[in-house]
PDB file of N, CA, C, O and CB in Angstrom:
ATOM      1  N   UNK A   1      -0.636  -1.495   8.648  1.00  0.00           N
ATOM      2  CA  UNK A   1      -1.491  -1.501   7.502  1.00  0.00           C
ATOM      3  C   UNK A   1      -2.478  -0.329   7.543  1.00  0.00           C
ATOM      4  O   UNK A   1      -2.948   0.182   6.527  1.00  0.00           O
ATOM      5  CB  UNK A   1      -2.226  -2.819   7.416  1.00  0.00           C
ATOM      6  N   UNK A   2      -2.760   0.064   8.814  1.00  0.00           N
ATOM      7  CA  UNK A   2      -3.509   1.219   8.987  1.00  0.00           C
ATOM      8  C   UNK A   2      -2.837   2.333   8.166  1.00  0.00           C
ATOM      9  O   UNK A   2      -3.270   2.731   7.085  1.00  0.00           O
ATOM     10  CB  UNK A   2      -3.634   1.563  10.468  1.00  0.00           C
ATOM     11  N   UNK A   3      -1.627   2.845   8.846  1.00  0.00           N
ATOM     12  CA  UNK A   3      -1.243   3.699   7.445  1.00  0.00           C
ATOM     13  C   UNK A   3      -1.013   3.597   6.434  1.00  0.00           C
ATOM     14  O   UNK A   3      -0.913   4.626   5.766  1.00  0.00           O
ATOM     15  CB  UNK A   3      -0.563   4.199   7.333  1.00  0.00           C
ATOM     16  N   UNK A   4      -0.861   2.610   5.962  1.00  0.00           N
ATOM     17  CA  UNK A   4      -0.938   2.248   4.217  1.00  0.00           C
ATOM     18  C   UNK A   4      -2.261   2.533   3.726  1.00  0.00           C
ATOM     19  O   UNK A   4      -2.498   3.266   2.766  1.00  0.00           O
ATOM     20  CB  UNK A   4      -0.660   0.563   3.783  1.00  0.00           C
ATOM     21  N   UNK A   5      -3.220   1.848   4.512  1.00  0.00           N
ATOM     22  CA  UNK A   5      -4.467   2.589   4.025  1.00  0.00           C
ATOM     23  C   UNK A   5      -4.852   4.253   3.821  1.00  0.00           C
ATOM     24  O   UNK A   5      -5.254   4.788   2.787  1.00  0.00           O
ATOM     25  CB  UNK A   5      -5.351   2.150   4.901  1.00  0.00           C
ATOM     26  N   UNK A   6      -4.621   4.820   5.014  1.00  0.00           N
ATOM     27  CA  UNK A   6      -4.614   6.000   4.957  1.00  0.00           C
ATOM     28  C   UNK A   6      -3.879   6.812   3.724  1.00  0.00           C
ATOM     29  O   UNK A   6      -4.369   7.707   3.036  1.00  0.00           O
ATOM     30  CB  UNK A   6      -4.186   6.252   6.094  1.00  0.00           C
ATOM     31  N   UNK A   7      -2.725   6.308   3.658  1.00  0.00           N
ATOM     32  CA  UNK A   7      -1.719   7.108   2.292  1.00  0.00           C
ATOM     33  C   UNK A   7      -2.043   6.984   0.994  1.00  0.00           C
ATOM     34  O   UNK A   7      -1.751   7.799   0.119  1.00  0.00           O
ATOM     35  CB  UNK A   7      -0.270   6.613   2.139  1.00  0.00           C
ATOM     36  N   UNK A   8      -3.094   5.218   0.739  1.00  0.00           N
ATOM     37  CA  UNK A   8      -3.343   5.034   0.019  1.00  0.00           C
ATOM     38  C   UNK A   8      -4.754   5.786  -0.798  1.00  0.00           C
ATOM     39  O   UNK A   8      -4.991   5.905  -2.000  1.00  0.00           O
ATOM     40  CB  UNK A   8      -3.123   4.050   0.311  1.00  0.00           C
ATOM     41  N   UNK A   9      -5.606   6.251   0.519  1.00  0.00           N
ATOM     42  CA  UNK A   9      -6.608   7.039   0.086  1.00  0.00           C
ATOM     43  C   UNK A   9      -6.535   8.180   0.368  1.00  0.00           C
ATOM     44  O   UNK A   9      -7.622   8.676   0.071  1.00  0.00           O
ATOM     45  CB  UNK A   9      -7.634   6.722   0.387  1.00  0.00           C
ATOM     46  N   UNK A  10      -5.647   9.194   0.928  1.00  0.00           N
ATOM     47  CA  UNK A  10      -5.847   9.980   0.842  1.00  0.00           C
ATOM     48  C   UNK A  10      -4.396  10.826   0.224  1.00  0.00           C
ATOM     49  O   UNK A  10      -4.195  11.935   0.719  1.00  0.00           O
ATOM     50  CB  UNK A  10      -6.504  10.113   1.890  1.00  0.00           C
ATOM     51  N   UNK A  11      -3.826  10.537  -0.383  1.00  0.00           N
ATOM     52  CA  UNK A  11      -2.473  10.780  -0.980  1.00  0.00           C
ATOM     53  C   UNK A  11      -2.227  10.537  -2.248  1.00  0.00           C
ATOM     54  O   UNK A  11      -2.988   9.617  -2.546  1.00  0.00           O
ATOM     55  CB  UNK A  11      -1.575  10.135  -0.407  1.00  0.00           C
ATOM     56  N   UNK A  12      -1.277  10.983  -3.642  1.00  0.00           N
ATOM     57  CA  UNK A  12      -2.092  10.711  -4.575  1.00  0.00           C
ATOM     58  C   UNK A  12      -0.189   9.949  -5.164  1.00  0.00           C
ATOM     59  O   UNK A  12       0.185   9.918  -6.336  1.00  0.00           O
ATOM     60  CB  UNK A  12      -3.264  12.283  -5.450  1.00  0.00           C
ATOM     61  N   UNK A  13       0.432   9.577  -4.253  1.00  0.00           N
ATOM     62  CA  UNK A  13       1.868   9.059  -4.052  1.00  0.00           C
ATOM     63  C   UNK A  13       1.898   7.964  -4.765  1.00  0.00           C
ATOM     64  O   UNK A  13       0.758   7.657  -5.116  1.00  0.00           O
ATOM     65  CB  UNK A  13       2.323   8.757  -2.645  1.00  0.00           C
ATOM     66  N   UNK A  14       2.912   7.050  -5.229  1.00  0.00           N
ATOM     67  CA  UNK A  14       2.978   6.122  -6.177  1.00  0.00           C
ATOM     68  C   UNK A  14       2.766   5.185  -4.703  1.00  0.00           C
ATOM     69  O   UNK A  14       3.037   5.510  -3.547  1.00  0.00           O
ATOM     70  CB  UNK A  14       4.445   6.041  -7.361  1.00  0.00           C
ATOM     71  N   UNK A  15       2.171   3.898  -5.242  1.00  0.00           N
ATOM     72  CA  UNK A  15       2.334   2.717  -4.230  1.00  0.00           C
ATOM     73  C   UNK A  15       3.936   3.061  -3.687  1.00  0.00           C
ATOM     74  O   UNK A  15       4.192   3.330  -2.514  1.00  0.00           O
ATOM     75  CB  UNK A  15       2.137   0.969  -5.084  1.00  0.00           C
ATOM     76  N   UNK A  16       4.784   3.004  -4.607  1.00  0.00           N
ATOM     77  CA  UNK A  16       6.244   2.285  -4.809  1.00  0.00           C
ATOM     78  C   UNK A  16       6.184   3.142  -3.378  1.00  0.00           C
ATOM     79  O   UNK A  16       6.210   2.468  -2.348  1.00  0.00           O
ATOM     80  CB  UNK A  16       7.605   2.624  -6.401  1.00  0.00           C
ATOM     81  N   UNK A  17       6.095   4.749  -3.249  1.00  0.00           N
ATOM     82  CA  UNK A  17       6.390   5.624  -2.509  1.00  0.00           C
ATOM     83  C   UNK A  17       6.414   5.208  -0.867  1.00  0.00           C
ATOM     84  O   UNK A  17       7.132   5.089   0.126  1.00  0.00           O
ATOM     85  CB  UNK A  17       5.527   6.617  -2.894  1.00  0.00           C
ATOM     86  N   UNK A  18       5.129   5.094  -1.362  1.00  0.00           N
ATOM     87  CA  UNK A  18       4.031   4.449   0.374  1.00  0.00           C
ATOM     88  C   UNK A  18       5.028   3.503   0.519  1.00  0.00           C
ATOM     89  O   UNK A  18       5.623   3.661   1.585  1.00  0.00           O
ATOM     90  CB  UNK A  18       1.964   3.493   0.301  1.00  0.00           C
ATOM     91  N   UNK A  19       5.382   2.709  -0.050  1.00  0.00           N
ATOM     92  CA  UNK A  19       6.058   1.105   0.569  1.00  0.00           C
ATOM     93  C   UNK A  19       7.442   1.593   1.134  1.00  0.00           C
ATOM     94  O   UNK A  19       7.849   1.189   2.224  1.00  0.00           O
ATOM     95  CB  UNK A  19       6.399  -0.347  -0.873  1.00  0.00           C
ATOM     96  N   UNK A  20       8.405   2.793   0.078  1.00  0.00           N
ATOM     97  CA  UNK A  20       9.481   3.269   1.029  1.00  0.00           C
ATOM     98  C   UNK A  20       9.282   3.766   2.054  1.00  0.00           C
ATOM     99  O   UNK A  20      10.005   3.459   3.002  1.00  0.00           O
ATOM    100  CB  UNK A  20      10.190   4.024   0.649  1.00  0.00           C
ATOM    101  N   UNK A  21       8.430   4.527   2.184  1.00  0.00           N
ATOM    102  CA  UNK A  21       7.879   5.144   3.790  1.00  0.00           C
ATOM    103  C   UNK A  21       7.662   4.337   4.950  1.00  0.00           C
ATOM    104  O   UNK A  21       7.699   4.562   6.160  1.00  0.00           O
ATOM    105  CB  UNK A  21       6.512   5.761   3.737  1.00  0.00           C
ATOM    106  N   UNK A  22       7.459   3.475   4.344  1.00  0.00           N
ATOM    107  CA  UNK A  22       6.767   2.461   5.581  1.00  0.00           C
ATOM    108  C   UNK A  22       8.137   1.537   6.010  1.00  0.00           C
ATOM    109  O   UNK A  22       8.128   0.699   6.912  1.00  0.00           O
ATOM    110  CB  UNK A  22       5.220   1.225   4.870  1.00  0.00           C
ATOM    111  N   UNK A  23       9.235   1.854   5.219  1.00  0.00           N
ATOM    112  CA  UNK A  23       9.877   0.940   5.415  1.00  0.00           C
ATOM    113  C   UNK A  23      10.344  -0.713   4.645  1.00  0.00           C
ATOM    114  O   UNK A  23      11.229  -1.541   4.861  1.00  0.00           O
ATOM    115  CB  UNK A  23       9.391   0.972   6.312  1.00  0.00           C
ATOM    116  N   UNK A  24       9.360  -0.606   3.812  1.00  0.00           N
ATOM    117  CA  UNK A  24       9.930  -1.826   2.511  1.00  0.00           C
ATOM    118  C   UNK A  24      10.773  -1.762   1.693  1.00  0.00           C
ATOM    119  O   UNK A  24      10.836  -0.753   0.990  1.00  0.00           O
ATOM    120  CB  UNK A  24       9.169  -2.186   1.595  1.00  0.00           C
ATOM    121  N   UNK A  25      11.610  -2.735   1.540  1.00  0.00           N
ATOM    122  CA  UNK A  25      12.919  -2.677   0.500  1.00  0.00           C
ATOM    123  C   UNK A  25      12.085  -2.144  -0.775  1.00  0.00           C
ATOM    124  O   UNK A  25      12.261  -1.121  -1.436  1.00  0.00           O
ATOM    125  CB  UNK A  25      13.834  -4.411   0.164  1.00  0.00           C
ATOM    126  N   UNK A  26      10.993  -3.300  -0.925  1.00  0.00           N
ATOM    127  CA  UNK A  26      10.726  -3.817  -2.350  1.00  0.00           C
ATOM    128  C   UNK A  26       9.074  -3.291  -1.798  1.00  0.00           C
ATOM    129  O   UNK A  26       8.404  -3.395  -0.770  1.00  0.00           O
ATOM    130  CB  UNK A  26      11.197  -5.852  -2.879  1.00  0.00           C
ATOM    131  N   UNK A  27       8.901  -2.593  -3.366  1.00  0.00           N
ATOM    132  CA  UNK A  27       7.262  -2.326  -3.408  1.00  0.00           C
ATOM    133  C   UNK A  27       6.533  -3.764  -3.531  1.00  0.00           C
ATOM    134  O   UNK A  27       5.386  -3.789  -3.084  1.00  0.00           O
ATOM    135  CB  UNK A  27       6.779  -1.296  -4.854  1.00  0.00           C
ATOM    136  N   UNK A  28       7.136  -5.195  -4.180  1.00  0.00           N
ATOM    137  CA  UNK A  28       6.519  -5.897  -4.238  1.00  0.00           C
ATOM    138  C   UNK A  28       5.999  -6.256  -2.939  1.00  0.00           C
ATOM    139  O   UNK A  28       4.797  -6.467  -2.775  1.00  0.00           O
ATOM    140  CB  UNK A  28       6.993  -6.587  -4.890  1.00  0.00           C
ATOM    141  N   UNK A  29       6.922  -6.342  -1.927  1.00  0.00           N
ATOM    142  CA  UNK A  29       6.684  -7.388  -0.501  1.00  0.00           C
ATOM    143  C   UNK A  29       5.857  -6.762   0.059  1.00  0.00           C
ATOM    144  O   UNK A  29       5.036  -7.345   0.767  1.00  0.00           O
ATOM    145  CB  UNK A  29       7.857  -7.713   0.597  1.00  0.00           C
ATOM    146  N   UNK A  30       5.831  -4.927  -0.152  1.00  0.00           N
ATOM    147  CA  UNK A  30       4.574  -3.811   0.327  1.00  0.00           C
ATOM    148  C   UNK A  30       3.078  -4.794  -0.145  1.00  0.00           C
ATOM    149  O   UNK A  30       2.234  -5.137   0.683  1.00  0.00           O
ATOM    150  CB  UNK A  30       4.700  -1.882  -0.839  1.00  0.00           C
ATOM    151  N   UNK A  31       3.021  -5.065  -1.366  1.00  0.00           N
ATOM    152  CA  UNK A  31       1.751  -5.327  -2.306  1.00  0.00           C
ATOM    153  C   UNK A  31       1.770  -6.169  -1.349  1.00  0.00           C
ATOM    154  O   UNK A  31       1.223  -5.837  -0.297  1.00  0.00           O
ATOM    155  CB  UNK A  31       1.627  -5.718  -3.984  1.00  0.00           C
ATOM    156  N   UNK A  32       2.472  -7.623  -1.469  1.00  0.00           N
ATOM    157  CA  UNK A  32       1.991  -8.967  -1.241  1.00  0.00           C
ATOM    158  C   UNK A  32       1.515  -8.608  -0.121  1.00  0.00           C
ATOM    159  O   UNK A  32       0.305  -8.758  -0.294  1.00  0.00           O
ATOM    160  CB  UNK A  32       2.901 -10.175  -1.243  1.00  0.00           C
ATOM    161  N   UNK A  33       1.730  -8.061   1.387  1.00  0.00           N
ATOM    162  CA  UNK A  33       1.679  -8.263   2.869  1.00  0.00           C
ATOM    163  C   UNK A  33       0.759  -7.629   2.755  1.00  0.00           C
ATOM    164  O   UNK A  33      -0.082  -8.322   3.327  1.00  0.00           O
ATOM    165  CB  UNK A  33       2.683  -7.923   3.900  1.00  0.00           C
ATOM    166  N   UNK A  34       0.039  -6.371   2.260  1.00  0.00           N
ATOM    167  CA  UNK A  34      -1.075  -5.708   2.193  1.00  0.00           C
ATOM    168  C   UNK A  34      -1.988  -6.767   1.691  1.00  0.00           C
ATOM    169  O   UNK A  34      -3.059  -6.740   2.297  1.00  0.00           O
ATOM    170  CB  UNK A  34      -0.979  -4.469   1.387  1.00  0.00           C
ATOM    171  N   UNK A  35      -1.920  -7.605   0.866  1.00  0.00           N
ATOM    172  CA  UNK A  35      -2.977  -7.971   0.091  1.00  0.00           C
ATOM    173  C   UNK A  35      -3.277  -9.077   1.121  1.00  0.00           C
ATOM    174  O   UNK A  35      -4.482  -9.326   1.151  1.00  0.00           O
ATOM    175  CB  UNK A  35      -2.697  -8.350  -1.523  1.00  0.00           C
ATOM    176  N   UNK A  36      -2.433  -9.922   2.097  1.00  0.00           N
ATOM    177  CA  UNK A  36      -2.521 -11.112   2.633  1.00  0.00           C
ATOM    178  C   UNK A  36      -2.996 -10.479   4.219  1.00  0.00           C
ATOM    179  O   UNK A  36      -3.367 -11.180   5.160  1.00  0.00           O
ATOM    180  CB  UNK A  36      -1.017 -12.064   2.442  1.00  0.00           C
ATOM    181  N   UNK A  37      -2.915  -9.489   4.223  1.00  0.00           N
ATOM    182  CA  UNK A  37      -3.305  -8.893   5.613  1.00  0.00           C
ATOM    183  C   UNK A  37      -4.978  -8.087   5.286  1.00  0.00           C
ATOM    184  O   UNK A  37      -5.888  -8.086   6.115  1.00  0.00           O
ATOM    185  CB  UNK A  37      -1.855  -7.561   6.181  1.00  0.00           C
ATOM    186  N   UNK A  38      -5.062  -7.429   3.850  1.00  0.00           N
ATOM    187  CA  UNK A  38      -6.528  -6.565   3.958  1.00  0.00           C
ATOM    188  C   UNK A  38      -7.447  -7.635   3.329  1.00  0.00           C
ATOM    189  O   UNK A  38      -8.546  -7.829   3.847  1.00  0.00           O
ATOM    190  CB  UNK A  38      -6.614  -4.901   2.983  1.00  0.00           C
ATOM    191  N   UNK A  39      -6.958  -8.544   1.933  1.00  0.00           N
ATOM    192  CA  UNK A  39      -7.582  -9.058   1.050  1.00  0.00           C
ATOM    193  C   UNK A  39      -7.253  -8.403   0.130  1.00  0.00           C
ATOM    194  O   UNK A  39      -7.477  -9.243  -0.742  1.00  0.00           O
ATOM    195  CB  UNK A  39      -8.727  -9.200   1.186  1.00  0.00           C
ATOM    196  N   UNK A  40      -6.991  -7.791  -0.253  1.00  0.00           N
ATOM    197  CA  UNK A  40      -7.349  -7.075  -1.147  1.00  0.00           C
ATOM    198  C   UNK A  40      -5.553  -6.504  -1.419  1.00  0.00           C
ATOM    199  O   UNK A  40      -4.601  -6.528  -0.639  1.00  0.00           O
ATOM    200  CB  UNK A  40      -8.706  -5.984  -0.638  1.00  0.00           C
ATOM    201  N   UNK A  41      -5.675  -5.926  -3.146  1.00  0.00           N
ATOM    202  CA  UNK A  41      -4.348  -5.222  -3.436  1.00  0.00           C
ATOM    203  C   UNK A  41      -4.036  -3.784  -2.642  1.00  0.00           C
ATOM    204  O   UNK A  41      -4.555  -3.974  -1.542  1.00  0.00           O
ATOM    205  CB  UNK A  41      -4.332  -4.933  -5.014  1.00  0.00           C
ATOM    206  N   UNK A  42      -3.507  -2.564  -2.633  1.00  0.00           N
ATOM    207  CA  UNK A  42      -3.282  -1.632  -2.505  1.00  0.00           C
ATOM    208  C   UNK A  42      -3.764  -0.700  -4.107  1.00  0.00           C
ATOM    209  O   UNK A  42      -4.141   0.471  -4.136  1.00  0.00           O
ATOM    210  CB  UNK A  42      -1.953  -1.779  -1.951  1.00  0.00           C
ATOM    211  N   UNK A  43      -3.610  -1.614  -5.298  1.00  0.00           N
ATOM    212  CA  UNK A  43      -4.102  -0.615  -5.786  1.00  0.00           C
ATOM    213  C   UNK A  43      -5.513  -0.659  -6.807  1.00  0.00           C
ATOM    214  O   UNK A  43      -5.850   0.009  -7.784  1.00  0.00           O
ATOM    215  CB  UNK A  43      -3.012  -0.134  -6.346  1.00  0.00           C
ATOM    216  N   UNK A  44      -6.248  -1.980  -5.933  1.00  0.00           N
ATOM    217  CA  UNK A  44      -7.795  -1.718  -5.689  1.00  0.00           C
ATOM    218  C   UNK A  44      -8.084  -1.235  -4.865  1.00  0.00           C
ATOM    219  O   UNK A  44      -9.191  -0.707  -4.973  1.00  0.00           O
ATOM    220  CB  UNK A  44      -8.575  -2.531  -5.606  1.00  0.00           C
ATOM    221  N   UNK A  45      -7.390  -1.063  -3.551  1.00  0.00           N
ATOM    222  CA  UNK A  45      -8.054  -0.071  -2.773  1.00  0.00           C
ATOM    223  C   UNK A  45      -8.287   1.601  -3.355  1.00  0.00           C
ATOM    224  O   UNK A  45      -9.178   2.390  -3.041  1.00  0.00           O
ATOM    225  CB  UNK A  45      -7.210  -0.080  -1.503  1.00  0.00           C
ATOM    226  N   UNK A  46      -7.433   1.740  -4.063  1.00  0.00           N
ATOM    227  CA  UNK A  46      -7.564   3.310  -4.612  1.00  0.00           C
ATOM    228  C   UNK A  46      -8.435   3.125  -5.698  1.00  0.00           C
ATOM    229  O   UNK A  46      -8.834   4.174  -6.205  1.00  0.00           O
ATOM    230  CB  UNK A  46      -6.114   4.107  -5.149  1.00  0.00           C
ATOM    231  N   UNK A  47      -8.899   1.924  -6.266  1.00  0.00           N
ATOM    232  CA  UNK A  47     -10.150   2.364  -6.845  1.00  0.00           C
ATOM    233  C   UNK A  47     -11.361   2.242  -6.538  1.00  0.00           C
ATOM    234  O   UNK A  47     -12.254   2.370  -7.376  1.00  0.00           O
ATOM    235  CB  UNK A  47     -10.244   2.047  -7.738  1.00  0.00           C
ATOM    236  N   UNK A  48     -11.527   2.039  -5.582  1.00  0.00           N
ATOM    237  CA  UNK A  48     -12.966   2.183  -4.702  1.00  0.00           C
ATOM    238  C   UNK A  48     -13.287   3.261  -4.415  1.00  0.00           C
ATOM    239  O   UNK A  48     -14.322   3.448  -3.775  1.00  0.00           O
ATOM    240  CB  UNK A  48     -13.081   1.606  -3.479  1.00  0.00           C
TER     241      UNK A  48
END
């Protein structure tokens, strides 16, 4: 999740992108596990 964060703020990549990188089939299961692991979505984190 550490690098999801990182890609997420400092990269200007679609979520969808970040989630293939990391290894997720599905951008959804990226969202859900981010959100159940930070609190929070992936793409409220980019609006902070």
């Amino acid at each position: 999740m550490q690098e999801a964060r990182t890609l997420l703020l400092h990269t200007d990549w679609p979520i969808s992108r970040i989630s293939y990188c990391l290894g997720f089939d599905e951008p959804t299961h990226f969202a859900q596990l981010f959100r159940r692991v930070v609190g929070y979505t992936p793409s409220s984190l980019r609006k902070i």
